[in-house]
C-alpha positions in Angstrom: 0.3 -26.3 -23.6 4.1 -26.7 -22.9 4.2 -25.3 -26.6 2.3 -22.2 -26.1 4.0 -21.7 -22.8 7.2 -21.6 -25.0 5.7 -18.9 -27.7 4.8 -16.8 -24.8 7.4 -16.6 -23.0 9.7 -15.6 -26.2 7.2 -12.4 -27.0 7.5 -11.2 -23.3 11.5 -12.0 -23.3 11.3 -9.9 -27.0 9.5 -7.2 -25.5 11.4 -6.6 -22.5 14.5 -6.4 -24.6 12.6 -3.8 -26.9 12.0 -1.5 -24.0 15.5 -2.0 -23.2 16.7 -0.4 -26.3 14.2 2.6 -25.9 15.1 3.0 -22.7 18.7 3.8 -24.1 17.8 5.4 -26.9 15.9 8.0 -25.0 19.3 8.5 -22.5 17.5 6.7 -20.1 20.5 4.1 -19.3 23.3 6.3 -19.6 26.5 7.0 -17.6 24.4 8.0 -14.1 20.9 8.6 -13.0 19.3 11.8 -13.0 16.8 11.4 -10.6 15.7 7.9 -8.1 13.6 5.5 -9.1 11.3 3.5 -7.0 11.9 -0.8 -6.9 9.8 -2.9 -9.2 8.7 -5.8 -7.3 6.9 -8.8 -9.1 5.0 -11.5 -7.1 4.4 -14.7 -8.3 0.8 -15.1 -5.4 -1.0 -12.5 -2.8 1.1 -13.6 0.9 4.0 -12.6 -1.6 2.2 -9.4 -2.4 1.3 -8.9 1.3 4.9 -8.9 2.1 6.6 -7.6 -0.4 3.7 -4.1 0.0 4.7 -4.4 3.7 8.4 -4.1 3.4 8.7 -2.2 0.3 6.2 0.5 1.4 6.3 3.9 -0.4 10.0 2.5 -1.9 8.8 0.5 -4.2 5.8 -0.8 -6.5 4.6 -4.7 -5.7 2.7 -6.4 -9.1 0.8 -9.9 -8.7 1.1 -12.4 -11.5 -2.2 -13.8 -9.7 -5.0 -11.5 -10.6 -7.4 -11.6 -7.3 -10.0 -15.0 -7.7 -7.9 -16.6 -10.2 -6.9 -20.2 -8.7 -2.3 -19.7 -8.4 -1.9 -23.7 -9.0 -3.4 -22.8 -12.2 -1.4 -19.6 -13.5 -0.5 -19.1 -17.1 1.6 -16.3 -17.8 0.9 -13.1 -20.8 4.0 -12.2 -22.6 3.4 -9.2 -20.8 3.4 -10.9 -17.5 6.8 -12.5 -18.8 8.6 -9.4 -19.9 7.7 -8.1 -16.3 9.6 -11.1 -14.7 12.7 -10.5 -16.8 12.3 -6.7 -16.1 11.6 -6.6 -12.2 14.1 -6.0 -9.5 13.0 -8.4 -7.5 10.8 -11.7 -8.6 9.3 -13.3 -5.0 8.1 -16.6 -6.1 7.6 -20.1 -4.5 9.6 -22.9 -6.4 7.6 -25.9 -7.8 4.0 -24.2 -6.8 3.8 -22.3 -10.0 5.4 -24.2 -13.0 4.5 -21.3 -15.1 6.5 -19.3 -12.9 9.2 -21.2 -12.9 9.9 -21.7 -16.4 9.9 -17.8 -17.0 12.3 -17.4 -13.9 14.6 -19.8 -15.6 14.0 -18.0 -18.9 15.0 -15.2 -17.3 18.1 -16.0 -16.3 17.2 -16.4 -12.4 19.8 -13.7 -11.1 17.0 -10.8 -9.8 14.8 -14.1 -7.6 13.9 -15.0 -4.1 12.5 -18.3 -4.4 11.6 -18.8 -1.1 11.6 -22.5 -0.4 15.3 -21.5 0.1 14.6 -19.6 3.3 11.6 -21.9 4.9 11.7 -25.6 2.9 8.7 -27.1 2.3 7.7 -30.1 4.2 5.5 -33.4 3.2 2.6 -33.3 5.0 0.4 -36.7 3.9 0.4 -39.8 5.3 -0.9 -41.6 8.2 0.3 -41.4 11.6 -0.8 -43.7 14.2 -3.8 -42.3 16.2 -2.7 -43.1 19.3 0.4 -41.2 19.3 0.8 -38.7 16.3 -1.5 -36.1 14.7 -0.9 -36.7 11.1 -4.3 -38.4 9.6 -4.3 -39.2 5.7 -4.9 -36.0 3.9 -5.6 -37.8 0.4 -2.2 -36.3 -0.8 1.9 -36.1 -1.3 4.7 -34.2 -2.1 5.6 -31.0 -0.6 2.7 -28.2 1.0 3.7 -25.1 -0.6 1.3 -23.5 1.8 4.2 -22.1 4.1 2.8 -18.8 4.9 -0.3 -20.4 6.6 2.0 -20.5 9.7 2.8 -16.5 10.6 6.4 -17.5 12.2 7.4 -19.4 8.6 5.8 -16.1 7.2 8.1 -13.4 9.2 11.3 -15.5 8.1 10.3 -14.6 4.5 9.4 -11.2 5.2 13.1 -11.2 6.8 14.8 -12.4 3.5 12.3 -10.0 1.7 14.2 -7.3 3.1 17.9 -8.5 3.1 17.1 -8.8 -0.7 15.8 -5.2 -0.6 18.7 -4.1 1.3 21.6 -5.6 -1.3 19.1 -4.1 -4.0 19.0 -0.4 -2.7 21.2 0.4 0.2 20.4 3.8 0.1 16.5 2.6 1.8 17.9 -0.4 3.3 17.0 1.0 6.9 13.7 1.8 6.2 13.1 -2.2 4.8 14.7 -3.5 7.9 12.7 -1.4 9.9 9.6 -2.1 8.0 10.6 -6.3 8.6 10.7 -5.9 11.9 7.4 -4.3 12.2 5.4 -7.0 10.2 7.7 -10.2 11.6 6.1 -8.5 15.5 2.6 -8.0 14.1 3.3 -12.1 12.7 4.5 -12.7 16.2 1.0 -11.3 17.6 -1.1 -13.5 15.3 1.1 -16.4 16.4 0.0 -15.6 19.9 -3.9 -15.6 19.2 -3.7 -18.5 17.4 -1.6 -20.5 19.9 -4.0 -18.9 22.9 -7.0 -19.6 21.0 -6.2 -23.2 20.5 -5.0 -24.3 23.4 -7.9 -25.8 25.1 -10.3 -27.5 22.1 -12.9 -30.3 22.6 -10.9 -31.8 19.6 -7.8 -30.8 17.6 -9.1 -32.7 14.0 -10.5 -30.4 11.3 -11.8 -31.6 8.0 -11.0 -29.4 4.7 -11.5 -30.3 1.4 -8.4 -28.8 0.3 -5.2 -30.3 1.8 -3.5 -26.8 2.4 -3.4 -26.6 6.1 -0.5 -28.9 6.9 1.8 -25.9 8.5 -1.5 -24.7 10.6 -2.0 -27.9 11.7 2.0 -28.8 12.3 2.0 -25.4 14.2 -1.1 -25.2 16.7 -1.0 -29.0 17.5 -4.4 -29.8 15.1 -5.0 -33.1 12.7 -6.1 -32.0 9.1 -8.5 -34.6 7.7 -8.5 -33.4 3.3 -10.6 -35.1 1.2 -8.4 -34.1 -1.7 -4.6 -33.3 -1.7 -2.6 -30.3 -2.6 -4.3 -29.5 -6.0 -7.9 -27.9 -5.0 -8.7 -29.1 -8.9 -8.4 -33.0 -7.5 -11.4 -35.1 -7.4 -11.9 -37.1 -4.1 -12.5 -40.7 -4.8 -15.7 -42.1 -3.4 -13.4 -44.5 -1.3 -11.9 -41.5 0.2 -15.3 -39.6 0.9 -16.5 -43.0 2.8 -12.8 -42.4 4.5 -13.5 -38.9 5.7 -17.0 -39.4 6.3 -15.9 -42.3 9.0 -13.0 -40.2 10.5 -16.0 -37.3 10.8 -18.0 -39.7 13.4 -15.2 -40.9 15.2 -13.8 -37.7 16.3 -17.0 -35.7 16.5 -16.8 -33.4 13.8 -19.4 -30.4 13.7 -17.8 -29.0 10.5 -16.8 -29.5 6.8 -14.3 -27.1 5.4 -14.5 -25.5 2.2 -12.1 -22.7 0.3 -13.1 -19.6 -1.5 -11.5 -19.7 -4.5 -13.2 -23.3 -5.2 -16.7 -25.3 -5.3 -17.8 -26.1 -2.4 -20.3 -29.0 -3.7 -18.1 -31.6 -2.1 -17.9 -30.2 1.8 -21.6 -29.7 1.0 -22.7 -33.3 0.5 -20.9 -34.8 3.4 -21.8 -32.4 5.6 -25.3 -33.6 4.5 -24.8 -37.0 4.2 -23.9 -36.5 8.4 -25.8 -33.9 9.5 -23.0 -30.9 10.0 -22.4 -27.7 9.0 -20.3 -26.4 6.3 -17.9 -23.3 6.8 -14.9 -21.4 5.4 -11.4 -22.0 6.2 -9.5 -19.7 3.8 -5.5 -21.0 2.4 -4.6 -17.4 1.5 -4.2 -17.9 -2.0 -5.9 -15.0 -3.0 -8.5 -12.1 -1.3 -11.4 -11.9 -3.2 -14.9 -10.1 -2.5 -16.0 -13.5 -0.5 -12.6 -13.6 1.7 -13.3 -12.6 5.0 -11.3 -10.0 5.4 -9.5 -7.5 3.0 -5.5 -8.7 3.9 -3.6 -12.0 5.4 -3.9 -10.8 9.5 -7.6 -10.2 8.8 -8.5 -13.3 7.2 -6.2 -15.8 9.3 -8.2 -13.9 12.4 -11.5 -15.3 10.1 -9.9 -18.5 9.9 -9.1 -18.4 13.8 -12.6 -17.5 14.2 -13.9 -21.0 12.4 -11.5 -23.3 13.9 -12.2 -22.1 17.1 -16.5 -22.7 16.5 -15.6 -26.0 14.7 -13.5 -27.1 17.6 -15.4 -25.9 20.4 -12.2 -24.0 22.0 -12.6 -22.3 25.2 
């Protein structure tokens, strides 16, 4: 794999220095330009894209390396895909999420990035905290949660770096990206709110998901995440772990088994069965599909409000 990896990432660094040289053999790189050009903006997963569109606006063009219901854990890169990393203005990706990613970023040379684990680190989530004083239950999982942007106040410091890269990039619009920041880090603010509000007063702050994504959420509104499997949706659950989560379920009264929409969701299915509950969505983001509920990150973190707030019996 790490061969092919290799092969492709060669053609697409090839082909973007091809374009190069038609690009100055038609004039097009001479002394000065002859008319502006608009930013080319690649994103390495959609709350990248949902940013990047946000800020940019009519300045710029935003590409996803993700195609919409592909898994991002799992990305292989086209040489096309490649070349359009080496090309871009900007490259917003997430360090150590994507390793496809980030072997074409350092193919590339690095100098046009925003990794962002270099504005809002990531944190370790797993592990078990004592019941009787913490909120951190074994998730099945370790090493760090990429899953930042599930938190909208970790989300608008990106969105602010977004457009201080923008800014160095292309003075000339770098009032219209500020301005543009500032507009999405209030409309972050506002989903803060709701979700603070809205969980405030549960009959229970534990959740069980099958995908350990939620850690930020959790850390953020005061909830325990119970995940059957850890960071990698593709990771089979051991049946000691099920028997695990199936025991935490009766002990804090859980109506609810999470699943995700880019996955199977067999294994929330048979424990809900095996107890008697229901089975719902709670959405990480990674991608908006025709089953996400909602058609943008606001929309379907107001779904995911929705579902907590049923699961928890929230007043």
């Amino acid at each position: 794999m790490n061969g092919l990896r290799g092969v492709a990432l060669l053609l697409g660094l090839i082909g973007s220095l091809l374009m190069a040289g038609c690009a100055v053999a038609r004039g097009d790189s001479s002394g000065g330009s002859t008319e502006s050009r608009t930013l080319s903006i690649v994103t390495a997963a959609y709350p990248f894209q949902f940013v990047a569109e946000r800020v940019v606006a009519e300045n710029g063009s935003v590409g996803n390396l993700t195609a919409p219901g592909a898994e991002p854990h799992d990305l292989e890169l086209t040489p096309r895909q490649v070349g359009s990393i080496v090309r871009a203005d900007l490259v917003i990706y997430l360090k150590g999420f994507q390793p496809a990613v980030d072997e074409a970023v350092v193919q590339s040379g690095g100098n046009n990035v925003l990794d962002t684990t270099t504005v809002v680190p990531l944190e370790d989530h797993g592990g078990r905290a004592d019941e009787d004083t913490g909120h951190k239950h074994d998730d099945g999982s370790g090493g760090l949660d990429p899953h930042v942007w599930l938190d909208p106040t970790r989300l608008a410091v990106i969105a602010g770096a977004v457009a201080e890269r923008l800014a160095a990039i292309d003075p000339e619009h770098a009032p219209d990206y500020q301005t543009n920041a500032r507009r999405l880090e209030g409309q972050l603010t506002d989903l803060d709110r709701r979700f603070t509000t809205g969980l405030a007063s549960c009959e229970r702050t534990e959740f069980v998901t099958t995908h350990a994504a939620f850690g930020y959420l959790a850390e953020r509104y005061g909830l325990t995440q119970v995940a059957v499997s850890g960071l990698s949706p593709d990771l089979e659950a051991s049946p000691a772990r099920i028997a695990e989560v199936q025991q935490e379920a009766k002990a804090h009264g859980i109506t609810t088994i999470f699943f995700e929409t880019l996955t199977s969701p067999a294994v929330a299915q048979a424990i809900a069965g095996d107890l008697g509950l229901r089975t719902d969505i709670l959405d990480p983001i990674e991608g908006i599909t025709a089953d996400s509920r909602g058609n943008d990150y606001p929309s379907v973190m107001a779904a995911n409000l929705a579902a907590l707030r049923k699961a928890n019996a929230c007043r």
